[in-house]
C-alpha positions as CSV (number, residue, x, y, z in Angstrom):
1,X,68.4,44.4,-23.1
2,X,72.4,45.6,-23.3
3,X,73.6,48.8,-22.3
4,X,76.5,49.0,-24.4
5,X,77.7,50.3,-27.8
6,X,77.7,47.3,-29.4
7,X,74.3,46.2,-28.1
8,X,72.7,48.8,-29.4
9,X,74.6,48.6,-33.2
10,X,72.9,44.7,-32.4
11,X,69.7,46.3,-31.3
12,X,68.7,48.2,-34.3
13,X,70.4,45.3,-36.4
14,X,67.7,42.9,-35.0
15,X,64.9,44.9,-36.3
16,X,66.1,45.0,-39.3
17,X,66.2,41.7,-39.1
18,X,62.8,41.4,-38.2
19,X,61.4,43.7,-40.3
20,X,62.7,40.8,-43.1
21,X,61.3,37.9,-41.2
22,X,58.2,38.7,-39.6
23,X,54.9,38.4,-40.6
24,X,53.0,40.8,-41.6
25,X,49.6,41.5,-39.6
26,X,46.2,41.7,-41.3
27,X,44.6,44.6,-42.2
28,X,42.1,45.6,-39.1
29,X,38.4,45.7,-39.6
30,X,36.1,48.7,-37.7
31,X,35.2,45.7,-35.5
32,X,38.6,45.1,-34.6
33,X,39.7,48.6,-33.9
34,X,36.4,48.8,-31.5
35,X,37.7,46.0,-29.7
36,X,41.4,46.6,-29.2
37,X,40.6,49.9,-27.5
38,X,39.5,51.2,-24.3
39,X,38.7,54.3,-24.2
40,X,37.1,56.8,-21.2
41,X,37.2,60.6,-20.7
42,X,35.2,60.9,-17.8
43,X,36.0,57.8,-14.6
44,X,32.4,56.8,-12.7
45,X,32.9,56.1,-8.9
46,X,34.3,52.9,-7.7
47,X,32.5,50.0,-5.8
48,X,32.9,50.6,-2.3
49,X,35.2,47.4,-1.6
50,X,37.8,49.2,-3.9
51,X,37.5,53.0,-2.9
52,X,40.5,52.2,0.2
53,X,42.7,50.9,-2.2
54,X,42.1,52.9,-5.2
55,X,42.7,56.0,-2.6
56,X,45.8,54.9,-1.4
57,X,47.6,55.3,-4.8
58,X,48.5,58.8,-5.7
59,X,50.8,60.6,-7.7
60,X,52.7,62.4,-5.0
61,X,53.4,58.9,-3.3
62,X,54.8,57.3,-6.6
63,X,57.1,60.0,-7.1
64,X,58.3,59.9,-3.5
65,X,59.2,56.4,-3.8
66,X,60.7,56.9,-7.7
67,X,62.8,59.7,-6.5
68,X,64.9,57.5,-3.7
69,X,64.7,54.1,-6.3
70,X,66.8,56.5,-8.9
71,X,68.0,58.1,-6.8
72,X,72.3,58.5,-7.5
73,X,72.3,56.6,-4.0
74,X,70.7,53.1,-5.9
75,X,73.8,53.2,-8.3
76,X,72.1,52.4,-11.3
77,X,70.3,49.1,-9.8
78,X,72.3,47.2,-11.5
79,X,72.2,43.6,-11.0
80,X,74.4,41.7,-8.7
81,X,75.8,45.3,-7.5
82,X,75.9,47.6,-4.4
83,X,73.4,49.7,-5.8
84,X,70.7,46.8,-6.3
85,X,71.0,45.2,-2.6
86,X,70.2,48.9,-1.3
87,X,67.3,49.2,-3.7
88,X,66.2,45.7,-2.3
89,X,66.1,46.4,1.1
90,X,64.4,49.5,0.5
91,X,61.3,47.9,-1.2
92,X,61.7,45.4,1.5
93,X,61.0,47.5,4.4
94,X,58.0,49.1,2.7
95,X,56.6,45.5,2.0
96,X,57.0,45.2,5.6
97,X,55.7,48.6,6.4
98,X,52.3,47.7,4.9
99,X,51.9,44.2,6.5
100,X,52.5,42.5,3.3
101,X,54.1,39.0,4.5
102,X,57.4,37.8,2.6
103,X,57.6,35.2,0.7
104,X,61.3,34.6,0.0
105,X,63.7,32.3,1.5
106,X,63.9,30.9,4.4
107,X,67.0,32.8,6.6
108,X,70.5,31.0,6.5
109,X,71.2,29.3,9.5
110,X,75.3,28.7,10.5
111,X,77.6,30.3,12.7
112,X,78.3,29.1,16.2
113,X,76.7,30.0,20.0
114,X,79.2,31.7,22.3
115,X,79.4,30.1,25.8
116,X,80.2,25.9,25.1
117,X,77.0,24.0,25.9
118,X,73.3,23.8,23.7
119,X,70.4,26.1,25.0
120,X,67.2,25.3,26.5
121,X,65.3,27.8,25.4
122,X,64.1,26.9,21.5
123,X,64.7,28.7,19.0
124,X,61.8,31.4,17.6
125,X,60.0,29.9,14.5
126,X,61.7,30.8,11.5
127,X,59.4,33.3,8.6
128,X,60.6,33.7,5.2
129,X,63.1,36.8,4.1
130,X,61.4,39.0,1.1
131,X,64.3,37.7,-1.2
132,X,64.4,35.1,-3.9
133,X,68.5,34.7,-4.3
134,X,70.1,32.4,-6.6
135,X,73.0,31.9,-8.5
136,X,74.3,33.4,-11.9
137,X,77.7,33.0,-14.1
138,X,79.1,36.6,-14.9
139,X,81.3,36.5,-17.9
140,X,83.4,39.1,-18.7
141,X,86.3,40.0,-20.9
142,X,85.1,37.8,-23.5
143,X,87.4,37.4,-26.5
144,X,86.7,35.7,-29.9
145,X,88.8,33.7,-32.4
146,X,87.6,31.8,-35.8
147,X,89.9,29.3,-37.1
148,X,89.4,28.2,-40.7
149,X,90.9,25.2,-41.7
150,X,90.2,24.1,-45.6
151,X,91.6,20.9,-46.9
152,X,92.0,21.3,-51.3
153,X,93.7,18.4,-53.0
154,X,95.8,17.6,-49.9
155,X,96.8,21.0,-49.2
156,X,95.9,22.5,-46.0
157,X,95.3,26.0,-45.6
158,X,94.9,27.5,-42.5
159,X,93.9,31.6,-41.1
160,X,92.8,32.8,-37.8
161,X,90.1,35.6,-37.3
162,X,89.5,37.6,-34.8
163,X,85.9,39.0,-32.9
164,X,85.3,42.6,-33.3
165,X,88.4,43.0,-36.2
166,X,87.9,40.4,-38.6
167,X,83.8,39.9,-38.2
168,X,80.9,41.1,-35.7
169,X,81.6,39.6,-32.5
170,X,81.7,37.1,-30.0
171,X,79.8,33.3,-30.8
172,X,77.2,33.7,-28.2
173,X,79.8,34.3,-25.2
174,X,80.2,30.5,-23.9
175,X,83.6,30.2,-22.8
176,X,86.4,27.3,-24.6
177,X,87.4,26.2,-27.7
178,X,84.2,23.9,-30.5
179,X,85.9,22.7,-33.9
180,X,83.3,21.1,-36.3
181,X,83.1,20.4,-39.6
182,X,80.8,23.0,-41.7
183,X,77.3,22.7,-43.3
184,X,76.2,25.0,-46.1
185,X,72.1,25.5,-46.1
186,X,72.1,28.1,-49.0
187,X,69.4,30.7,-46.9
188,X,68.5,27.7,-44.8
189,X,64.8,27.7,-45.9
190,X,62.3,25.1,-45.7
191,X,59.0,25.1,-47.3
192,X,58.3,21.4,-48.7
193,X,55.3,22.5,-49.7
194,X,56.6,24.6,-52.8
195,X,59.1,22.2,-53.3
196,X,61.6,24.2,-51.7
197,X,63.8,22.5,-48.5
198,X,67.5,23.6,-47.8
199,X,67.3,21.4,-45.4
200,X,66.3,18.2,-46.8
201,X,68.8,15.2,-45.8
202,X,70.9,17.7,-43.9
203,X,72.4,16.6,-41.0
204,X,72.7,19.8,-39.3
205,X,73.7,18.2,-35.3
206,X,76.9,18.8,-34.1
207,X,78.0,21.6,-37.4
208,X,78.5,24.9,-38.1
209,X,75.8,26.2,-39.9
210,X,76.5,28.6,-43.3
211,X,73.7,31.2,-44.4
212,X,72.7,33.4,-46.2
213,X,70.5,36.3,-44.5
214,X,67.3,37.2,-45.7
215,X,65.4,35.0,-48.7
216,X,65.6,34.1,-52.4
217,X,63.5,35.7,-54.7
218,X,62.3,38.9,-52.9
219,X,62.8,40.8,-56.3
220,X,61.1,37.6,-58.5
221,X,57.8,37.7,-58.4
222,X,58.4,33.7,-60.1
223,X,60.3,32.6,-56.9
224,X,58.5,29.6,-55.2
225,X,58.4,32.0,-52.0
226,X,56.0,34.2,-54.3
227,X,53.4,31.6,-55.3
228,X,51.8,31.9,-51.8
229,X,50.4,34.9,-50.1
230,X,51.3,33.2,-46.5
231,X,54.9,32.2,-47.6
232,X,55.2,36.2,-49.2
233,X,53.7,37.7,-46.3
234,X,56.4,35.2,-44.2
235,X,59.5,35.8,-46.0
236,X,58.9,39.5,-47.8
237,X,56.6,40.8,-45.3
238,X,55.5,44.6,-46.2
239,X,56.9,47.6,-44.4
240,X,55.3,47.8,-40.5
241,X,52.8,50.1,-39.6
242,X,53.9,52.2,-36.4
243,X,56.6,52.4,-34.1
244,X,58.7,49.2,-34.3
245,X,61.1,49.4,-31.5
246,X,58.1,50.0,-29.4
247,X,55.9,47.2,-30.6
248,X,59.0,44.9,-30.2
249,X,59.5,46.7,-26.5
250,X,55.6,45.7,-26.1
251,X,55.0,42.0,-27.5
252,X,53.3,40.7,-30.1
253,X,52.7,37.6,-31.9
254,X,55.9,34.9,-32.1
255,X,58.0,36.1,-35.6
256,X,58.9,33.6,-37.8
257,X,62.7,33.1,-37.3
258,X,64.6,30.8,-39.6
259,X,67.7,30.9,-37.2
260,X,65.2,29.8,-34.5
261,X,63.8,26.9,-36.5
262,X,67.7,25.9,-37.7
263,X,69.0,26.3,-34.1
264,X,66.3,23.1,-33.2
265,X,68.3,21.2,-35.3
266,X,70.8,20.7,-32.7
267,X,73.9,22.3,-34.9
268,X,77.1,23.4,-32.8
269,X,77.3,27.5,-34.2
270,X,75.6,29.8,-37.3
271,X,77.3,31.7,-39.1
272,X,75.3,34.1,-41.5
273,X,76.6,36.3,-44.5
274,X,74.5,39.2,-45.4
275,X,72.3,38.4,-48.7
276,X,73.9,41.8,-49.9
277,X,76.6,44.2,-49.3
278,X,80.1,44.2,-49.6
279,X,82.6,43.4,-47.0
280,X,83.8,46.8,-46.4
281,X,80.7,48.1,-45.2
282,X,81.1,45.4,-42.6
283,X,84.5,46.8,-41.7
284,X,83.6,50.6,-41.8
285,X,80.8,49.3,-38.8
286,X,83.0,47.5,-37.1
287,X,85.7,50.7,-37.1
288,X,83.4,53.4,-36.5
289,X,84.2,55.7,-33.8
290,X,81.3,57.1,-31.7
291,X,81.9,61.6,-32.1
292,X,80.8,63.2,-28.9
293,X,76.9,64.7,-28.4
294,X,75.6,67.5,-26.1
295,X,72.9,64.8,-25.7
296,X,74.4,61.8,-25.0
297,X,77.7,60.9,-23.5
298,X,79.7,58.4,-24.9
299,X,80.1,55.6,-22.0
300,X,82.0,52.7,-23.8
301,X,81.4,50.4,-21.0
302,X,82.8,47.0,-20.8
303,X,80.9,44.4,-21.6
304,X,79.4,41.9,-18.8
305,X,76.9,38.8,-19.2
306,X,75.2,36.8,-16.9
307,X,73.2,33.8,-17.1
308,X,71.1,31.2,-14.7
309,X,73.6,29.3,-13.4
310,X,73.8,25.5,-14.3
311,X,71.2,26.8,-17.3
312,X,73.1,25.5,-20.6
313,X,69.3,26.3,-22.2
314,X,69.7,30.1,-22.1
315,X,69.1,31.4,-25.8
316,X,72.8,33.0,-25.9
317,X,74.7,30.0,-26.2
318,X,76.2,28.4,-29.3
319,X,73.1,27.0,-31.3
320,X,70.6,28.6,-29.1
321,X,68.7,30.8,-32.0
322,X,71.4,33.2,-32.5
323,X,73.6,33.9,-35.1
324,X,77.0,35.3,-35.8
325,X,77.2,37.6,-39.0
326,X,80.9,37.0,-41.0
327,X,82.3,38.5,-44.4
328,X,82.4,37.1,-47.3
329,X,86.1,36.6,-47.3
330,X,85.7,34.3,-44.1
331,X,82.9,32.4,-46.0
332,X,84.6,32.2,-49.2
333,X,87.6,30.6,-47.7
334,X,85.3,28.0,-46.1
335,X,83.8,27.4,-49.7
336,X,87.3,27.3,-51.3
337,X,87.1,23.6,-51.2
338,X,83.6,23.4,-53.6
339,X,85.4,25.9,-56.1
340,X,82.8,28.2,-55.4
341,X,82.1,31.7,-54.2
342,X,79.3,32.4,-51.8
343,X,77.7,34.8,-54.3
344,X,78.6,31.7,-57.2
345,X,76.2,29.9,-54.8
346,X,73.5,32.8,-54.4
347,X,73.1,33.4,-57.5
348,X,72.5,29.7,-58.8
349,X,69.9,29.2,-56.1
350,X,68.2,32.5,-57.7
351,X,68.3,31.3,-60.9
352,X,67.4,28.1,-60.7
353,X,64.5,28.4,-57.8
354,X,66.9,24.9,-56.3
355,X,69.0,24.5,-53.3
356,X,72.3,24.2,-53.2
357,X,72.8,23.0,-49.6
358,X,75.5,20.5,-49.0
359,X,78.3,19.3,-46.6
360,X,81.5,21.8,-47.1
361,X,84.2,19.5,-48.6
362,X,87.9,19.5,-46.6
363,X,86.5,22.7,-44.5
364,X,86.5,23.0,-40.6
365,X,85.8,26.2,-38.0
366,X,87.3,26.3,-34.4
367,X,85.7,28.9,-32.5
368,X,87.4,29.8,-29.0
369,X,85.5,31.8,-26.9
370,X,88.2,33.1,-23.6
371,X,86.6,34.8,-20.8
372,X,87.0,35.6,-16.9
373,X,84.0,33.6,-15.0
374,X,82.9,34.4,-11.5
375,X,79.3,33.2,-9.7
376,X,77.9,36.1,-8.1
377,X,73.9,36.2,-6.3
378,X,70.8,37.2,-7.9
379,X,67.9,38.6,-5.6
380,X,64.0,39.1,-6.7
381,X,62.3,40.5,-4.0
382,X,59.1,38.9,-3.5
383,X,56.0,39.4,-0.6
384,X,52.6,37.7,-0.5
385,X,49.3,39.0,0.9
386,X,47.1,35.9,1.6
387,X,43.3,35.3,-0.5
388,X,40.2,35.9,2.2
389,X,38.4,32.7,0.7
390,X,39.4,29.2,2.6
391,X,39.9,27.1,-0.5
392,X,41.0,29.9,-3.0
393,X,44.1,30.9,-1.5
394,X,45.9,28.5,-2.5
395,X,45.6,29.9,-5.8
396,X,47.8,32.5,-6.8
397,X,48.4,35.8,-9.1
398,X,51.5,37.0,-9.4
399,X,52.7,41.1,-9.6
400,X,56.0,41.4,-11.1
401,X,58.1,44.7,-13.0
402,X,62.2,44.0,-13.2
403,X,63.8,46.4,-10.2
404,X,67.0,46.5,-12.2
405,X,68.3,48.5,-14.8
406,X,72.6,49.5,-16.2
407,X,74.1,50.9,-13.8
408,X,77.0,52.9,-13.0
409,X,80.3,53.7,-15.5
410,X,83.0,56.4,-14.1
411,X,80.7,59.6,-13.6
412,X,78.0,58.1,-15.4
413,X,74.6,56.5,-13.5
414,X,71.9,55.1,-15.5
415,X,69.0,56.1,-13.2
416,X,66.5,54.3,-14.6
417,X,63.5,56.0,-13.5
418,X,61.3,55.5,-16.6
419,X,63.1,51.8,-16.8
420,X,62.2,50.4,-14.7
421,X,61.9,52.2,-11.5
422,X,58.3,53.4,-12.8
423,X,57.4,49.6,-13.0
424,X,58.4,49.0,-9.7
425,X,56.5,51.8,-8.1
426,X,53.4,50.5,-10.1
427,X,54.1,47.2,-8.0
428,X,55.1,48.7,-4.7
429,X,51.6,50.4,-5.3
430,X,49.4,47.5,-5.8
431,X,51.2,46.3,-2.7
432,X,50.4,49.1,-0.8
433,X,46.4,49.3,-2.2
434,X,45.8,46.1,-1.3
435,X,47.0,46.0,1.8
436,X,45.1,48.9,2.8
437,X,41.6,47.6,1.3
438,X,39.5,45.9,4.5
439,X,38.7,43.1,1.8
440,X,40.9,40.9,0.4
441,X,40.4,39.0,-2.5
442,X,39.6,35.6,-2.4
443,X,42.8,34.4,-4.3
444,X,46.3,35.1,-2.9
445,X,48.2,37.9,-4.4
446,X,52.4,37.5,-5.0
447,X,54.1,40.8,-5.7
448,X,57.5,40.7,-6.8
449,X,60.4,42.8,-7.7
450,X,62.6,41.1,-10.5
451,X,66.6,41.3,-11.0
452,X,68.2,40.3,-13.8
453,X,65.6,41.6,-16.8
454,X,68.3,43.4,-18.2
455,X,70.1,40.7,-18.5
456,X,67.9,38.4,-20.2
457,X,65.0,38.2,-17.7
458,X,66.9,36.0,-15.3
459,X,64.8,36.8,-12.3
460,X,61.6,36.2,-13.4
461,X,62.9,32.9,-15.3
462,X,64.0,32.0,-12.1
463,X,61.1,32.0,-10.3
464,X,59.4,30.7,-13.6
465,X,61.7,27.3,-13.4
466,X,61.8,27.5,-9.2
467,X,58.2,29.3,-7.8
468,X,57.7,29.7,-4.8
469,X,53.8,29.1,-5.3
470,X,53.3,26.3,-7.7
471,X,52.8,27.7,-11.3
472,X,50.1,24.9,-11.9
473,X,48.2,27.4,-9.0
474,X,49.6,30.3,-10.4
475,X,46.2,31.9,-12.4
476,X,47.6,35.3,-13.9
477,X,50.4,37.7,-14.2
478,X,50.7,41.3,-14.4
479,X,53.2,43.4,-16.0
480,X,54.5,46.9,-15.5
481,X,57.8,47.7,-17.8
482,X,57.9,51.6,-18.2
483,X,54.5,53.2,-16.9
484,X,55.9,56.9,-16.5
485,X,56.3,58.5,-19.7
486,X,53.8,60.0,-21.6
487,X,53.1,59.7,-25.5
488,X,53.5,63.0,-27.2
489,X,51.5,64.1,-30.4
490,X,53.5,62.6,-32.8
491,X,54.3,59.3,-31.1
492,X,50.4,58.9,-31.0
493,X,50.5,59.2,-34.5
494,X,52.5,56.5,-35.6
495,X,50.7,54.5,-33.1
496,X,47.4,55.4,-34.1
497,X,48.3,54.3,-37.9
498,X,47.7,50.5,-37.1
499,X,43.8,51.6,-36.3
500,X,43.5,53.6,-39.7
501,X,40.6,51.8,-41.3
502,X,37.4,53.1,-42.6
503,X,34.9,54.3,-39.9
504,X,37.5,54.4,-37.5
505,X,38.4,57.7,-37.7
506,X,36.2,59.3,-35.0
507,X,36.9,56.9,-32.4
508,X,40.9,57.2,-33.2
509,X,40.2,61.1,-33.0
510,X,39.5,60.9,-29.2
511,X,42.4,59.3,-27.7
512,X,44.4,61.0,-25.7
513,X,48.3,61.2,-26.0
514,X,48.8,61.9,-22.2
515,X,47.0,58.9,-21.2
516,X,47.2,56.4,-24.1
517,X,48.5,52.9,-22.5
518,X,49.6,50.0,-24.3
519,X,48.2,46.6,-22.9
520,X,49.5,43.4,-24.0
521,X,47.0,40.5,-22.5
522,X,46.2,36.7,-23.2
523,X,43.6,36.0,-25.5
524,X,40.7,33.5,-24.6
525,X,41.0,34.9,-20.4
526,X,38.8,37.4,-18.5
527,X,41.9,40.2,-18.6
528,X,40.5,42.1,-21.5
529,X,37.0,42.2,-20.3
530,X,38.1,43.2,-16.4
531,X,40.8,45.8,-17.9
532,X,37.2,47.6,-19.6
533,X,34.9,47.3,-16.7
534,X,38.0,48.5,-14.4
535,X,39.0,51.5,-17.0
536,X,35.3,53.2,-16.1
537,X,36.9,54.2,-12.9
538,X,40.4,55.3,-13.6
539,X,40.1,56.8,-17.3
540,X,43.0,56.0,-19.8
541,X,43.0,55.2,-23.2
542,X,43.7,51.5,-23.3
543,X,45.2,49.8,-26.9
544,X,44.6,46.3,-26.6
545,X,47.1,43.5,-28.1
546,X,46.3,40.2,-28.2
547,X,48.5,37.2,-27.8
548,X,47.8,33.3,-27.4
549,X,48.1,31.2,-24.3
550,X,52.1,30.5,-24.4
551,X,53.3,33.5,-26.4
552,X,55.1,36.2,-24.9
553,X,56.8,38.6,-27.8
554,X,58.5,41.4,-26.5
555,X,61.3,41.6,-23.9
556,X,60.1,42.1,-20.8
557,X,59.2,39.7,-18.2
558,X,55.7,38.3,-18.9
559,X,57.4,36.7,-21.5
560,X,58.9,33.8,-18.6
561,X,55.4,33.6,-17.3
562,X,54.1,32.9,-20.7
563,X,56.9,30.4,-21.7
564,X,55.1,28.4,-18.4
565,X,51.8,28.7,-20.1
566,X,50.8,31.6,-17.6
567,X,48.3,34.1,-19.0
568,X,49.0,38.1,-18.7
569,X,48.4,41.5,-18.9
570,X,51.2,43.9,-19.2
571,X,51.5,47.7,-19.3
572,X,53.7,49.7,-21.1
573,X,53.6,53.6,-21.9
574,X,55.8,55.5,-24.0
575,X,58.9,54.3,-25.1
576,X,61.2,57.9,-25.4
577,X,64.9,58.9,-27.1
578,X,65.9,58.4,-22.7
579,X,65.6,54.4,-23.2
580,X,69.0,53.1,-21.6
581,X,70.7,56.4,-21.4
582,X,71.5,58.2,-18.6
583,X,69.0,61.2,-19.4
584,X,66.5,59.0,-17.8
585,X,66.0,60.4,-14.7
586,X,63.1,61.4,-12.5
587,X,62.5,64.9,-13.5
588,X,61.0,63.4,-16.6
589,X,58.4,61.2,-15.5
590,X,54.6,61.6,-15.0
591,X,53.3,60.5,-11.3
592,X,49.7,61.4,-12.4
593,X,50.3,58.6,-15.3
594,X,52.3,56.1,-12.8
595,X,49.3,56.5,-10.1
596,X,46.6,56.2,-12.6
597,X,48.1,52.9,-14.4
598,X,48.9,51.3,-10.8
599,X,45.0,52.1,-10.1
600,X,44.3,50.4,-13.2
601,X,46.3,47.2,-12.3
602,X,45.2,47.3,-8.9
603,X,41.5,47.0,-10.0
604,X,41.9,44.6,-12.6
605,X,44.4,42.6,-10.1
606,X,41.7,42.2,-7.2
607,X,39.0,41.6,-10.1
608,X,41.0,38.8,-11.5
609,X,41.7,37.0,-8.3
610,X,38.2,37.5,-6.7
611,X,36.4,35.6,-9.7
C-alpha cells in the first residue's frame, strides 16, 4: 500500500485489472449465507475464566491509547522514521507495564569499561528487548529509461524512452541497466486444453515479455475462451457484487493472474499494451494535473521503496509478477522488424482463434533503472506471555496488526488512526486482557506490532522467514487491519448484496451497520466455530470469508503467515473515503467498535490456544 499520487492512479488501475482477471464466485445458497454469518443482538455472560480479561478492555482505554499513537507527536509512524521509534517505545513500555515479557532481540553488546582492568563482578543475565530489527534497502529517486534497439535489413534503428513521459513508470524499481532480446506472447494465454497456448515452445527465461492486456474473444461468444464456463468465468468474469476495493482490502480467494503465471517463467521484464485504447489516452494520464479540493490536499510526495534486505524474491522486482504498461508506439517500434503492427497482431489472433506468439526478429530493450540506495533498520515490536500447560507452551499463536502507516510531508501528517493505529490498539488490548486474566491459556501467546506493511508487509515477512518461535509451533494468527470505523447504511448495502439469495432476506434484514465486522479465517480450523461460540458474549455481526490453508488474498499481513502455511483470522471494519489521507484522524473513530472487536479477538485468541 503507496501513499502517493501515482500509487493510487496504480491502485485503482489494479482493480481494474482484476475485475478482468478474477474469477467470478458462485452464486450463494440460503445454507451458505447461514453459515458465513454471525449474528447476535443481545451478548450472554462470559465464563468466569474470561470475565478479568473481557473487563479490562474498554472503549475509553482504546481511545486513550489511539489518541497518543496518532497523535501529531508519532509523525505519521512511518517506517524507518523518528515518528515510528517513538511509537515503538511507547507500545513497549505498556508491554512492560502489563508484565508481558519481550520477546525481541537480544541487547547489543560493544563499547568499552572505563578504568583499564576486567571486573569481577559478572555481568547481570541478559533478557530480550521488545524489538525485532533488521535491515531494509530504501530506494529513492528512482528514474526510468527504455532503450529500443530494432535491427531491419541491416539497419539499426535506435530511440530512448523515458518513465513517467514516454510510458507509465518505473520497471519494478531495481536499480542498473538489463538488455534482452524481446518475446512476443500475443495476450500470453495458456489453456492447452482448448487448443489454445501462447506459450507453447516459448522460451520465455532471460526476455522481455510483450502483451497484450486483457483476453481474446470477450466480445465472441465462438472464441475457444467461450466454450467453457470455468475458462469464461476465468478470463470474462461478470461484474463483482459489492464493494471491491474493500473485498481486495479484506482477502479472498487467490485471482487468476496471467502476469503471475508468465512471471514463473523466469523472463527478465513484461511489458503490456492495453487490449484497447489509443495512446493519447495514456499520455493525457500521464500529464494530468491534480486541481486542488477542500477535502483533500494535494501532497505530491516523493516517492520511497523499501525492501527486505538481501531479498531478491520480493514481488517488485523485474519478473516478479508485475508488469509495466507501454504505448503502442513503443511496441510498434519493437514489432517493426515482423512488418507488423501490434493491432495487425491482435486482430489476427481474433480472427483466427491462433496464436501468434513468436521471438521478435532484430529487436532488443535496455531498461536502466537509476536510483539513490541507503540501508536503514526496520523494528516489529514483539512481547510474549508464556502458555500455563508444561508441554503446550511451546506452542505458539501469534497477535499481529502493522504499527506503521505514511507519514509526514511539509505541514502534512498522515495520522493513521483508522490505519492502523486502531489495529494496534486491538493488539495492545489482547495484551493487556490477557495479562490481567488469573489463567492463562495453555499455549503461549506472541503479540506483535509490525513495521513495514505499508511497504509491502516487510515486518511480518520478516518474522515469517526469521520467527522468533518456530513457525512449525506456531498454531494460529490473528489479524487486526482497520477495527475503528463503522459501516454506514449504504456501505452495508453493497456488502449485504453478496448474501442476496432467496430466503435470505430476513436474516440479512437484521445486521447491524454499526457493528457489522468482516472476518477473513482459514477454512478446515476451529476459527470459525470459536469466532461463533465467542460472539455470544460480545455481540457483533460477524461476515465470514473463507480461504484455504496457504491463501492469503488481500494486503494486509496475515497474508505472510499464510504464505508459511499458517492458518488465520483477521478483522477488518469499514474501509471509508479517509483511507491513506490525512483526514484520518482520531476524532473519527469508534472506541465502542475498537473495544468490542479486541473483546472478540481476545476470546477467540485464549479459546484457540487453550484447545
Amino acid at each position: 500500500m503507496r501513499k502517493n499520487v501515482l500509487a493510487v492512479i496504480l491502485v485503482f488501475a489494479a482493480l481494474i485489472s482484476l475485475r478482468a482477471q478474477a474469477p467470478q464466485q458462485p452464486q450463494m445458497k440460503l445454507e451458505d449465507v447461514q453459515k458465513a454469518l454471525s449474528l447476535v443482538d443481545k451478548p450472554q455472560p462470559a465464563p468466569d475464566k474470561y470475565k478479568a480479561g473481557l473487563s479490562a478492555i474498554t472503549a475509553k482505554d482504546s481511545l486513550a491509547m489511539l489518541t497518543y499513537i496518532a497523535s501529531d507527536l508519532m509523525e505519521g509512524r512511518e517506517t524507518a522514521t523518528r515518528g515510528y521509534a517513538l511509537a515503538a517505545e511507547y507500545a513497549a513500555s505498556l508491554l512492560k507495564m502489563w508484565g508481558v515479557k519481550p520477546a525481541g532481540d537480544m541487547p547489543m553488546m560493544g563499547g568499552f569499561r572505563m578504568g583499564g582492568g576486567r571486573s569481577s563482578t559478572p555481568p547481570p543475565p541478559q533478557e530480550r528487548t521488545y524489538f525485532q530489527e533488521f535491515a531494509m534497502k530504501e530506494v529513492t529517486d528512482s528514474q526510468t529509461s527504455v532503450t529500443i534497439e530494432v535491427n531491419k535489413n541491416g539497419s539499426l534503428k535506435s530511440r530512448t524512452f523515458n518513465g513517467g513521459i514516454d510510458f507509465q513508470g518505473g520497471m519494478g524499481g531495481v536499480e542498473g541497466t538489463l538488455t534482452a532480446p524481446v518475446v512476443f506472447v500475443g495476450y500470453g494465454i495458456s489453456e492447452p486444453s482448448v487448443g489454445f497456448d501462447e506459450l507453447k515452445g516459448l522460451n520465455l527465461k532471460g526476455k522481455i515479455v510483450l502483451l497484450l492486456s486483457d483476453a481474446p474473444g470477450r466480445d465472441d461468444p465462438k472464441s475457444p475462451l467461450q466454450t467453457k464456463k470455468e475458462l469464461k468465468d476465468k478470463y470474462f468474469p461478470a461484474a463483482p457484487q459489492g464493494d471491491r476495493m474493500a473485498m481486495m482490502m479484506r482477502g479472498g480467494p487467490d485471482r487468476f493472474s496471467k502476469i503471475t503465471e508468465i512471471a514463473k517463467l523466469g523472463p527478465a521484464a513484461i511489458v503490456q499494451v492495453q487490449n484497447t485504447g489509443k495512446d493519447s489516452e495514456v499520455f493525457k494520464a500521464l500529464s494530468m494535473v491534480r486541481k486542488p479540493s477542500d477535502e483533500r490536499p494535494i501532497v505530491n510526495k516523493p516517492r520511497r521503496r523499501l525492501s527486505l534486505a538481501g531479498d531478491s524474491g520480493t514481488p517488485m522486482g523485474r519478473g516478479g509478477g508485475s508488469a509495466t504498461m507501454i504505448t503502442r508506439e513503443m511496441a510498434n517500434l519493437l514489432l517493426e522488424g515482423t512488418g507488423q503492427t501490434i493491432d495487425d497482431l491482435k486482430k489476427k489472433i481474433e480472427t483466427t482463434n491462433k496464436p501468434a506468439s513468436m521471438d521478435v526478429p532484430g529487436a532488443k530493450m535496455t531498461i536502466a533503472t537509476m536510483s539513490k540506495t541507503a540501508l536503514v533498520r526496520g523494528t516489529n515490536v514483539v512481547g510474549v506471555i508464556e502458555g500455563s500447560d508444561p508441554k503446550l507452551k511451546d506452542e505458539y499463536f501469534v497477535v499481529g496488526a502493522h504499527y506503521d502507516h505514511n507519514g509526514v510531508w511539509e505541514d502534512y501528517i498522515y495520522n493513521g488512526a483508522d490505519d492502523n493505529g486502531s489495529g494496534s490498539v486491538g493488539v495492545l488490548n489482547i495484551a493487556m486482557a490477557l495479562a490481567a486474566s488469573p489463567v492463562k491459556p495453555k499455549r503461549s501467546v506472541v503479540l506483535a506490532l509490525w513495521t513495514g506493511e505499508e511497504e509491502g508487509l516487510l515486518g511480518s515477512r520478516f518474522y515469517a522467514q526469521n520467527p522468533i518461535y518456530p513457525i512449525e509451533k506456531t498454531v494460529g494468527y490473528l489479524n487486526y487491519d482497520m477495527i475503528s470505523r463503522p459501516y454506514d447504511a449504504e456501505m452495508l448495502a453493497r456488502s449485504m448484496r453478496a448474501y442476496g439469495v432467496p430466503g435470505a432476506e430476513e436474516i440479512v434484514k437484521k445486521v447491524r451497520a454499526p457493528w457489522f465486522v468482516s472476518v477473513n479465517l482459514t477454512e478446515g480450523t476451529p476459527f470459525a466455530d470459536i469466532a461463533r461460540e465467542m460472539n455470544q458474549y460480545v455481540g457483533l455481526d460477524l461476515a465470514f470469508r473463507f480461504n484455504a490453508l496457504g491463501v492469503g488474498g488481500g494486503g494486509s499481513d496475515h497474508s505472510s503467515f499464510a504464505s508459511v502455511k499458517v492458518p488465520y483470522v483477521y478483522y477488518m471494519a469499514a474501509m471509508t473515503a479517509d483511507y491513506h489521507q490525512t483526514s484520518d484522524s482520531v476524532e473519527k473513530v469508534n472506541g465502542e467498535l475498537i473495544a468490542k472487536i479486541s473483546q472478540h479477538g481476545f476470546l477467540t485468541v485464549f479459546a484457540f490456544a487453550d484447545r
